[in-house]
N, C-alpha and C positions, 0 to 999 in steps of 0.2 A: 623582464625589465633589467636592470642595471644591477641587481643582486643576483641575476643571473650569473654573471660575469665571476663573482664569488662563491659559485657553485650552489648557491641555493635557488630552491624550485617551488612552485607552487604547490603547495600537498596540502590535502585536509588535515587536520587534529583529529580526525575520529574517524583516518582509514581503517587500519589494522591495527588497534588494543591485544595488547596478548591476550595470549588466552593459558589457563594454564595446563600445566605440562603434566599432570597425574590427577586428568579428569575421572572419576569413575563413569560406571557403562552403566552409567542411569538416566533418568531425568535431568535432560538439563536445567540448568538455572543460573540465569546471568548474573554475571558478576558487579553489572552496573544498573540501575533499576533507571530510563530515562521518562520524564513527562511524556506528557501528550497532550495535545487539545483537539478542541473540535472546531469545524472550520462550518459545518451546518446539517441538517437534517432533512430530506425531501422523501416522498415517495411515489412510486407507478403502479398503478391500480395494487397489487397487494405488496408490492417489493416496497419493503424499509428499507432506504440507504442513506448510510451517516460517513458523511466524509471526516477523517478526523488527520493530524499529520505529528510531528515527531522528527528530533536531528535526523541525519542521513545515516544509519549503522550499517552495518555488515548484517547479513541472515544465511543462511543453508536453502537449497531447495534440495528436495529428493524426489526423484523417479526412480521407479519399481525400487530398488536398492541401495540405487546409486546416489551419494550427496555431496551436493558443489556449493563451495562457498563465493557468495559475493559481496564482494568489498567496498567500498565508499570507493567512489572517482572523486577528481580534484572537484568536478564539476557541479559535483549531487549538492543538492539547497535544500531539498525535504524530501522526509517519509510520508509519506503518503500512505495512507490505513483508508479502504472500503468495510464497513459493517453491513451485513444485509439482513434484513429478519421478515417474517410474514407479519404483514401489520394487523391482522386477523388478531392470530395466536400467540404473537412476541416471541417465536423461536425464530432460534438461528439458522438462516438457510445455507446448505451444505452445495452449493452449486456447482456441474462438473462441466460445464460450457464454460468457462471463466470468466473473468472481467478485466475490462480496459478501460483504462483511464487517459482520457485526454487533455492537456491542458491549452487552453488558448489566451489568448491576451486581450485589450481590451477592444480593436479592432478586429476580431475575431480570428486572426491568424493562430495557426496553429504553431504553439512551442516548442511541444513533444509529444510522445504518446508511448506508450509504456504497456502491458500485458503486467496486472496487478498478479503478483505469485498469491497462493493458499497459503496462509500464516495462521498458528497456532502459538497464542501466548499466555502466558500464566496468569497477566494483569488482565488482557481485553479480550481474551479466546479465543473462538475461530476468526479471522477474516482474511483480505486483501490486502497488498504492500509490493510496494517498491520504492527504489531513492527515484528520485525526478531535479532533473537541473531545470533551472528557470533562469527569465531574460532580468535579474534582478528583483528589486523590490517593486512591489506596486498590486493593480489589483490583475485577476486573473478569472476564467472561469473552466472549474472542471467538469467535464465531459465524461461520465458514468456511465458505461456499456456493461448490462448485465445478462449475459447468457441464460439462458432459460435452462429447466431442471430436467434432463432427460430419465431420469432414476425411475424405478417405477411408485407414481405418487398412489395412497388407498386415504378412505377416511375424508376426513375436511380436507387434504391436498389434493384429491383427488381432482383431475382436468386443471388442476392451479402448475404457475411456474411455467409451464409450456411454452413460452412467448418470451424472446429477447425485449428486454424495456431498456431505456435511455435518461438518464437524468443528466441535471445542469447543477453547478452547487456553485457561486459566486464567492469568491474568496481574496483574501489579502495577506502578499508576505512581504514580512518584515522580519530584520533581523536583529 
């Protein structure tokens, strides 16, 4: 727009927060503790999933060794958090098929869709995350793909998880 012109740009408040500079080589622990809420809960024959969401921040992913930070775009409107548990037993399931989240509008068009990263946090523990841009405020429905458990299950897991399930979770954002 017209502040363009004066060299200012669209950018988030909550791109890149430092970080600081004489981290020890421990456990991390953020410097900023944000809310969360929860947006609903459904389930697919034993898959517990709770959609819950959160500002847009920066995370780490890591493969084998290696770890990439990613940053908030101008664009990101929410974190997105998947929880899954056995609705059985109330544990957490550890799923290595991943899950996708997809968001649709209220005509069913599709908005985005996204590959939820494996998130381990101090407040809510294991799950699912990524930021997601949306078409604005309003309502929305997300679209829950959960990859079935290839690990080997024994016990009460035993023949469970084996099956990709799908869930829907109706939600509303506002800002």
């Amino acid at each position: 727009g017209c502040l363009q012109t004066l060299g200012f740009q669209r950018q988030s408040a909550w791109r890149d927060p430092p970080l600081a500079e004489d981290r020890p080589d421990a456990v991390y622990v953020p410097a900023v503790i944000e809310g969360m809420e929860t947006y609903g809960e459904t389930t697919a024959g034993r898959y517990g999933v709770a959609l819950t969401y959160s500002y847009p921040h920066r995370f780490w992913t890591l493969s084998g060794t290696e770890t990439s930070k990613t940053v908030v775009e101008a664009d990101d409107d929410v974190h997105l958090m998947v929880s899954l548990w056995d609705t059985e037993t109330g544990r957490v399931l550890p799923l290595d098929s991943g899950v996708t989240i997809e968001i649709l509008d209220t005509d069913g068009t599709l908005v985005t869709e996204e590959v939820a990263y494996p998130m381990l946090s101090q407040t809510m523990g294991f799950h699912y995350g990524a930021n997601y841009a949306l078409d604005g405020e309003g309502e929305y429905e997300a679209r829950v793909h959960v990859g079935g458990v290839s690990l080997r299950r024994t016990g009460g897991f035993a023949g469970a998880f084996e099956s990709a399930a799908t869930v829907t979770i109706p939600f509303t954002f506002e800002t």
